[in-house]
mmCIF file as gemmi writes it, N, C-alpha and C atoms, coordinates in Angstrom:
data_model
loop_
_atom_site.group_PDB
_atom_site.id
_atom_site.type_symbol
_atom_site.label_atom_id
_atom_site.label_alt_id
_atom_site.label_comp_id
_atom_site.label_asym_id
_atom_site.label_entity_id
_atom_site.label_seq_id
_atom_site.pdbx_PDB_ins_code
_atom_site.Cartn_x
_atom_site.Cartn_y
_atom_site.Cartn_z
_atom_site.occupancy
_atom_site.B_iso_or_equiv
_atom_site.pdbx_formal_charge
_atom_site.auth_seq_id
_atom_site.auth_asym_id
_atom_site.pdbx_PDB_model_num
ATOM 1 N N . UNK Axp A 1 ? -8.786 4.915 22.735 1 0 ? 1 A 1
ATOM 2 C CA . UNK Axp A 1 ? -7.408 5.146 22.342 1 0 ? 1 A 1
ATOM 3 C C . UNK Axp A 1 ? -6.528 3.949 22.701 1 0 ? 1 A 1
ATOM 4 N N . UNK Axp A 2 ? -6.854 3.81 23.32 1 0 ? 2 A 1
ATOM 5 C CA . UNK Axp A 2 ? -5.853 2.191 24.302 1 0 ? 2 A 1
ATOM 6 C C . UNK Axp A 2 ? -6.295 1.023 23.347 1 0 ? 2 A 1
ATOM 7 N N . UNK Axp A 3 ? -7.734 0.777 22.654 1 0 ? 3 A 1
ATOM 8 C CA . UNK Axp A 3 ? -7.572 -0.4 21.874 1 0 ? 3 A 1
ATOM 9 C C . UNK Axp A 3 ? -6.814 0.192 20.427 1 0 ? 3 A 1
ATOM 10 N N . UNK Axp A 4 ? -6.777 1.33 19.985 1 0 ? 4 A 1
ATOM 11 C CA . UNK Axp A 4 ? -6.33 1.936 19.187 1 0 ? 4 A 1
ATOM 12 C C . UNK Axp A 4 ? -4.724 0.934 18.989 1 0 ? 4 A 1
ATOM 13 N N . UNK Axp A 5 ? -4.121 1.342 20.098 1 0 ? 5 A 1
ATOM 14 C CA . UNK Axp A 5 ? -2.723 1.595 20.432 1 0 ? 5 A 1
ATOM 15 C C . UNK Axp A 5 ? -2.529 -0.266 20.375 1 0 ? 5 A 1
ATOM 16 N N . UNK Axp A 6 ? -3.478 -0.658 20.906 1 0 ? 6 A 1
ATOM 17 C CA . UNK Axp A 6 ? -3.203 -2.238 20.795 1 0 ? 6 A 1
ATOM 18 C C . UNK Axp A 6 ? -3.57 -3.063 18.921 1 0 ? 6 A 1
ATOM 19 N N . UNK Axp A 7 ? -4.207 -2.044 18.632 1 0 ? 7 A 1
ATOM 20 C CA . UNK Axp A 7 ? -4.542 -2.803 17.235 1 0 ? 7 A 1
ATOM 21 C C . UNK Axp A 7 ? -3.026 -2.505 16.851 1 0 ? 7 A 1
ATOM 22 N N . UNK Axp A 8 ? -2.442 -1.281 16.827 1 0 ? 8 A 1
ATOM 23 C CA . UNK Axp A 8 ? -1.203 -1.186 15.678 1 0 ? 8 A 1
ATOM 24 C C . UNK Axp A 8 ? 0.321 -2.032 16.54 1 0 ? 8 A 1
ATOM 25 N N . UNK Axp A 9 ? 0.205 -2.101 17.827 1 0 ? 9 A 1
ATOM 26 C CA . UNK Axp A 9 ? 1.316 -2.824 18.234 1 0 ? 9 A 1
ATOM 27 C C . UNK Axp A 9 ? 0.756 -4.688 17.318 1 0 ? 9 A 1
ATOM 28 N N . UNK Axp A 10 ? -0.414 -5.229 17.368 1 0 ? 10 A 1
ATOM 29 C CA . UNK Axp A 10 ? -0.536 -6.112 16.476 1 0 ? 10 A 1
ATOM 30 C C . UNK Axp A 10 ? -0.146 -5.935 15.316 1 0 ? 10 A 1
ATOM 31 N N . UNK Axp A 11 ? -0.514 -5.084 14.48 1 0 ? 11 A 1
ATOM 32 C CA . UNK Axp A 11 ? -0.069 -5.182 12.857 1 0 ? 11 A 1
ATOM 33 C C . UNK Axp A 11 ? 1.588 -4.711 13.064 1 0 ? 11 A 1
ATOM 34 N N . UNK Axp A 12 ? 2.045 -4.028 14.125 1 0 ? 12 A 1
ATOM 35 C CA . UNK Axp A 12 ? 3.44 -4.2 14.17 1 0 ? 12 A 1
ATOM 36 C C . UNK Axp A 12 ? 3.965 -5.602 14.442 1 0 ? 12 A 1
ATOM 37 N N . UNK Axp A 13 ? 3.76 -6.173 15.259 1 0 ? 13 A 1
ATOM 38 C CA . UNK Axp A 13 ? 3.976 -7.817 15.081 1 0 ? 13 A 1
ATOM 39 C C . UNK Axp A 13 ? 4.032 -8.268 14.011 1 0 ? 13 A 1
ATOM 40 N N . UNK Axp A 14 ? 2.832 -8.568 12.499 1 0 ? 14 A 1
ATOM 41 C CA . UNK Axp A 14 ? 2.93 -8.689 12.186 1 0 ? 14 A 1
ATOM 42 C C . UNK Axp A 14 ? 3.572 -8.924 10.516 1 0 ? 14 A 1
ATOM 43 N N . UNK Axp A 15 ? 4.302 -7.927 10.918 1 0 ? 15 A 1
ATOM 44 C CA . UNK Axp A 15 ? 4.875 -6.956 9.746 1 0 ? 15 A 1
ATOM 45 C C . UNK Axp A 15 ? 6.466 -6.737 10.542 1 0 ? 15 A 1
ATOM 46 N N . UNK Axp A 16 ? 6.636 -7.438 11.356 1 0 ? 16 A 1
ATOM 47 C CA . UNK Axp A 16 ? 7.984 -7.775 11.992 1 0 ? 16 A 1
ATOM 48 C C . UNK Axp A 16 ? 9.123 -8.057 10.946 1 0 ? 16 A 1
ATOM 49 N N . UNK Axp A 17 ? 8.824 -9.074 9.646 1 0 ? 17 A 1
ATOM 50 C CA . UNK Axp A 17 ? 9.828 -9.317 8.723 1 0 ? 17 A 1
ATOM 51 C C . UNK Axp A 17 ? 10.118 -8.285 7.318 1 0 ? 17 A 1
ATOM 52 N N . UNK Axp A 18 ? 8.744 -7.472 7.68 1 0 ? 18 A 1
ATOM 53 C CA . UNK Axp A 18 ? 9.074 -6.336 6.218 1 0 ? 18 A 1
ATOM 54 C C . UNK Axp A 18 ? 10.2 -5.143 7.026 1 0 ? 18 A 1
ATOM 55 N N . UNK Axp A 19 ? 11.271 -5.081 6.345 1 0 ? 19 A 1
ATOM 56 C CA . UNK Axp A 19 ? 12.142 -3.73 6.458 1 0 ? 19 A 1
ATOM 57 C C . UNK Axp A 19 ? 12.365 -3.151 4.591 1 0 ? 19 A 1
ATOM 58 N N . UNK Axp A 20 ? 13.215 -2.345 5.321 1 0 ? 20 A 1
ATOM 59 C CA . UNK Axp A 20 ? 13.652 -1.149 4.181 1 0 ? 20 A 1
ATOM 60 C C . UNK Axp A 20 ? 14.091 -2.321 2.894 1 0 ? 20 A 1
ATOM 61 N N . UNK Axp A 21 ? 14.072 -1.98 1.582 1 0 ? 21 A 1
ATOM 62 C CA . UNK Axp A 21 ? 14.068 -2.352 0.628 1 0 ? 21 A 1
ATOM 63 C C . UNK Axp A 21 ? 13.723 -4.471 -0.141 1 0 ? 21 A 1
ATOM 64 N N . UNK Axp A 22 ? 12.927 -4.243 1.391 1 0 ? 22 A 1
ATOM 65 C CA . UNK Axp A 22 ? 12.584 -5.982 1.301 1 0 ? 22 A 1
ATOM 66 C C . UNK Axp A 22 ? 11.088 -6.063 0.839 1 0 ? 22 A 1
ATOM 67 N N . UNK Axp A 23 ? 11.216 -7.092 -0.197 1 0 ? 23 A 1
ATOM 68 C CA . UNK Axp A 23 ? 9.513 -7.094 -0.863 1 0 ? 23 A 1
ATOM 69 C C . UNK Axp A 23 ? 8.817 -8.137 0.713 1 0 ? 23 A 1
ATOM 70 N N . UNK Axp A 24 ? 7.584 -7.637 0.845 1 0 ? 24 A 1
ATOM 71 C CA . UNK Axp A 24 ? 6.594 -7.599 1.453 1 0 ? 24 A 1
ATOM 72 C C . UNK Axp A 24 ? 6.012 -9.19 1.437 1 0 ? 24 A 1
ATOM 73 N N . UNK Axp A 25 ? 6.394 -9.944 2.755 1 0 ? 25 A 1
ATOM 74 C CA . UNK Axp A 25 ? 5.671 -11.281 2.409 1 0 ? 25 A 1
ATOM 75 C C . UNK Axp A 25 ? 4.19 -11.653 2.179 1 0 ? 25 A 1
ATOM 76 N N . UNK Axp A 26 ? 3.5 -12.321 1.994 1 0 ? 26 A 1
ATOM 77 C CA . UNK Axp A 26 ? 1.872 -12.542 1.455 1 0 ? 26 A 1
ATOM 78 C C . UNK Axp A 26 ? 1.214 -12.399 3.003 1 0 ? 26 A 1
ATOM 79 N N . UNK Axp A 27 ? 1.914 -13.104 3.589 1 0 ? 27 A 1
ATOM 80 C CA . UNK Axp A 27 ? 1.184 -13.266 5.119 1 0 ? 27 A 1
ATOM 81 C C . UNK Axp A 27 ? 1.128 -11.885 5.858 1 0 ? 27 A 1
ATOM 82 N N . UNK Axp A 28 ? 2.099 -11.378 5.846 1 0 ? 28 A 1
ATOM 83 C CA . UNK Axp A 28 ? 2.156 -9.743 6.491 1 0 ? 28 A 1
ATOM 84 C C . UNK Axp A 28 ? 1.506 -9.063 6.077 1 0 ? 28 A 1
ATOM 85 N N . UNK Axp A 29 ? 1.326 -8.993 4.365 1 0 ? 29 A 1
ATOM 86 C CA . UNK Axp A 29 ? 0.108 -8.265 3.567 1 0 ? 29 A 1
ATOM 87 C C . UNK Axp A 29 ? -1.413 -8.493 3.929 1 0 ? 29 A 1
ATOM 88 N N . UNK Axp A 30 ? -1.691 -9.667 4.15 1 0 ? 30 A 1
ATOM 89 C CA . UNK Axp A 30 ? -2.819 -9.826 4.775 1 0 ? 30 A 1
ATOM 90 C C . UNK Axp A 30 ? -2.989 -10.079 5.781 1 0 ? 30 A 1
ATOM 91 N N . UNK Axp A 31 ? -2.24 -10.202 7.365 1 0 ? 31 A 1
ATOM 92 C CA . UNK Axp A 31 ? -2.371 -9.628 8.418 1 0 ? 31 A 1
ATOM 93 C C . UNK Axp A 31 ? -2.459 -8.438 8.461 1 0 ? 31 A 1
ATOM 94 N N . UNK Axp A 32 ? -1.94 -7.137 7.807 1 0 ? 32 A 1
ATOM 95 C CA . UNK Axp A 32 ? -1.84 -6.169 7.612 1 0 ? 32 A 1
ATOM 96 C C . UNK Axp A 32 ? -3.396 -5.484 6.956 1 0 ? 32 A 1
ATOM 97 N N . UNK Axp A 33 ? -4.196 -6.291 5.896 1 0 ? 33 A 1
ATOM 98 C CA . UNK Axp A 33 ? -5.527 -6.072 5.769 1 0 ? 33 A 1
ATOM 99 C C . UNK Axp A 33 ? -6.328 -6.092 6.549 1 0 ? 33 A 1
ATOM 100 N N . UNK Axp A 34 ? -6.705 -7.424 7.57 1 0 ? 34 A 1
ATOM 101 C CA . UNK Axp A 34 ? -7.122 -8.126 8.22 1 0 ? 34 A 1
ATOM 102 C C . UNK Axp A 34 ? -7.115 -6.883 9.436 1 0 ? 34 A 1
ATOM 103 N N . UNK Axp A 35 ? -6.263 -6.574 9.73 1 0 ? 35 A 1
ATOM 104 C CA . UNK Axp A 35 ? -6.238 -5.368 11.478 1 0 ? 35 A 1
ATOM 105 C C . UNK Axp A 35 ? -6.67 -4.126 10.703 1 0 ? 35 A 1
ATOM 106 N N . UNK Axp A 36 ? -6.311 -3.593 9.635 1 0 ? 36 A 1
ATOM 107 C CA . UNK Axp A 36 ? -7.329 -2.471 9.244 1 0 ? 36 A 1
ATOM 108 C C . UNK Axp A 36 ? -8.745 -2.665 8.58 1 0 ? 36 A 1
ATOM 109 N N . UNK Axp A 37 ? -9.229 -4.059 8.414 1 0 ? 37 A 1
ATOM 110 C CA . UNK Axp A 37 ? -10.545 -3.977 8.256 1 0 ? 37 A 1
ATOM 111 C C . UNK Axp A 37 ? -11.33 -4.311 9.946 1 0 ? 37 A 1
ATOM 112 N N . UNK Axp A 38 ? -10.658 -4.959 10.292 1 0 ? 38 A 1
ATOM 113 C CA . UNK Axp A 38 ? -10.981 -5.311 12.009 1 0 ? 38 A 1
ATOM 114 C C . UNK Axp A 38 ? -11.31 -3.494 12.509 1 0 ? 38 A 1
ATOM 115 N N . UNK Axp A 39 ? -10.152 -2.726 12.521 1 0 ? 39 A 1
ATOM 116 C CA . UNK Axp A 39 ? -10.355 -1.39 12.776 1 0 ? 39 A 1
ATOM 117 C C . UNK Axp A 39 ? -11.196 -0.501 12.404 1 0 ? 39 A 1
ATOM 118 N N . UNK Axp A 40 ? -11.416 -0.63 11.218 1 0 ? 40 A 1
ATOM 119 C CA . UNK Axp A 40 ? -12.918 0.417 10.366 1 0 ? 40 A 1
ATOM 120 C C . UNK Axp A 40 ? -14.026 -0.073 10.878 1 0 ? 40 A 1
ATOM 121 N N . UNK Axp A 41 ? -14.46 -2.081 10.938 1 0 ? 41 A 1
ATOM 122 C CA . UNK Axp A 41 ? -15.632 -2.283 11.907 1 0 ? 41 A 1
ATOM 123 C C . UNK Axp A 41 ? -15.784 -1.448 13.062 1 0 ? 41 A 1
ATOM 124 N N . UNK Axp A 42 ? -14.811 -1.624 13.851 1 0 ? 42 A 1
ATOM 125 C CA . UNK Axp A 42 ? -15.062 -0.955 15.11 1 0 ? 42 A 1
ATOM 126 C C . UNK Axp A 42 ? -15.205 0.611 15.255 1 0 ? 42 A 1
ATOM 127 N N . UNK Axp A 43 ? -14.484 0.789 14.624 1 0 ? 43 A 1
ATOM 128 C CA . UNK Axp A 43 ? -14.845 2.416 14.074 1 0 ? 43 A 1
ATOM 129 C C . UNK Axp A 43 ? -15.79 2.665 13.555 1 0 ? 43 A 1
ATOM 130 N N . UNK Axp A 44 ? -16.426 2.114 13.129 1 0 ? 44 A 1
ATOM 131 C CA . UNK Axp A 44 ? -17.581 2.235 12.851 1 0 ? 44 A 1
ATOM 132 C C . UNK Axp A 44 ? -18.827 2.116 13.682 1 0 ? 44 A 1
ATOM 133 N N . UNK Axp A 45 ? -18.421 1.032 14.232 1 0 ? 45 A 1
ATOM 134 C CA . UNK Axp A 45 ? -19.425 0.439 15.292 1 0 ? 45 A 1
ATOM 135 C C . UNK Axp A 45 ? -19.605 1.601 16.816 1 0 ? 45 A 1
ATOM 136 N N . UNK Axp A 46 ? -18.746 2.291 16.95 1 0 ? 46 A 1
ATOM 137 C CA . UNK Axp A 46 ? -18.427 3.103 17.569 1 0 ? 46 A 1
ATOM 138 C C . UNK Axp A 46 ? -19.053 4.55 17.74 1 0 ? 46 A 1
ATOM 139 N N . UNK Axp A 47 ? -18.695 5.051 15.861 1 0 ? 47 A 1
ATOM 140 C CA . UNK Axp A 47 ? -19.755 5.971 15.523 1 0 ? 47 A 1
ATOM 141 C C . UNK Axp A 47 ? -21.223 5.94 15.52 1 0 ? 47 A 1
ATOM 142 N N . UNK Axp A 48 ? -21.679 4.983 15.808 1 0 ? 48 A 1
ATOM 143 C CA . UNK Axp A 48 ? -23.522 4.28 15.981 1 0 ? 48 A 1
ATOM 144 C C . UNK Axp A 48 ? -23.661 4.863 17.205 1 0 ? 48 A 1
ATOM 145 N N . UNK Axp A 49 ? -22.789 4.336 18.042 1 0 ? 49 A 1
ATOM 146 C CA . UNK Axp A 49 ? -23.048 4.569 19.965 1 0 ? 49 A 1
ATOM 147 C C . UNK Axp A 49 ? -23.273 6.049 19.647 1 0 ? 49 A 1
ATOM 148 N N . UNK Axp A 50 ? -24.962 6.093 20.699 1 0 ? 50 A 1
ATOM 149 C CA . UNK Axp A 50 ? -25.021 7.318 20.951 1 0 ? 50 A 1
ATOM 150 C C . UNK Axp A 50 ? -24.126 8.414 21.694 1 0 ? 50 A 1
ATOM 151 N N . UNK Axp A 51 ? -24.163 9.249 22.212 1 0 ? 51 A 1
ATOM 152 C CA . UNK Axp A 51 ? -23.043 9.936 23.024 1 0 ? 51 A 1
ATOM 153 C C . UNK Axp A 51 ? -23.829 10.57 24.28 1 0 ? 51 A 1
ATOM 154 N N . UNK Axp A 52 ? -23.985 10.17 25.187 1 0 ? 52 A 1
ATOM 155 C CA . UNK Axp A 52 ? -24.493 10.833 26.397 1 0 ? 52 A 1
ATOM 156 C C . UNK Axp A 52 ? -23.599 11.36 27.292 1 0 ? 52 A 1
């Protein structure tokens, strides 16, 4: 949960310049890809670990 909480304070960083009715810069869009494909790896990688 704690790296959870640290992935989205990153994509909040990076998405610092998008607000309410402002088009979306290129760089934020794909920082914004970039931490949710980073996140599904690990989520994934996660679901493998056995559970003892």
């Amino acid at each position: 949960m704690i790296f959870l909480n640290l992935v989205l304070v990153g994509l909040r960083q990076g998405l610092k310049n998008c607000q309410v009715g402002e088009k979306w810069i290129f760089d934020d869009y794909s920082y914004l890809c970039k931490g949710l494909n980073l996140y599904k790896i690990l989520l994934d990688n996660f679901r493998k670990e056995p559970l003892n």
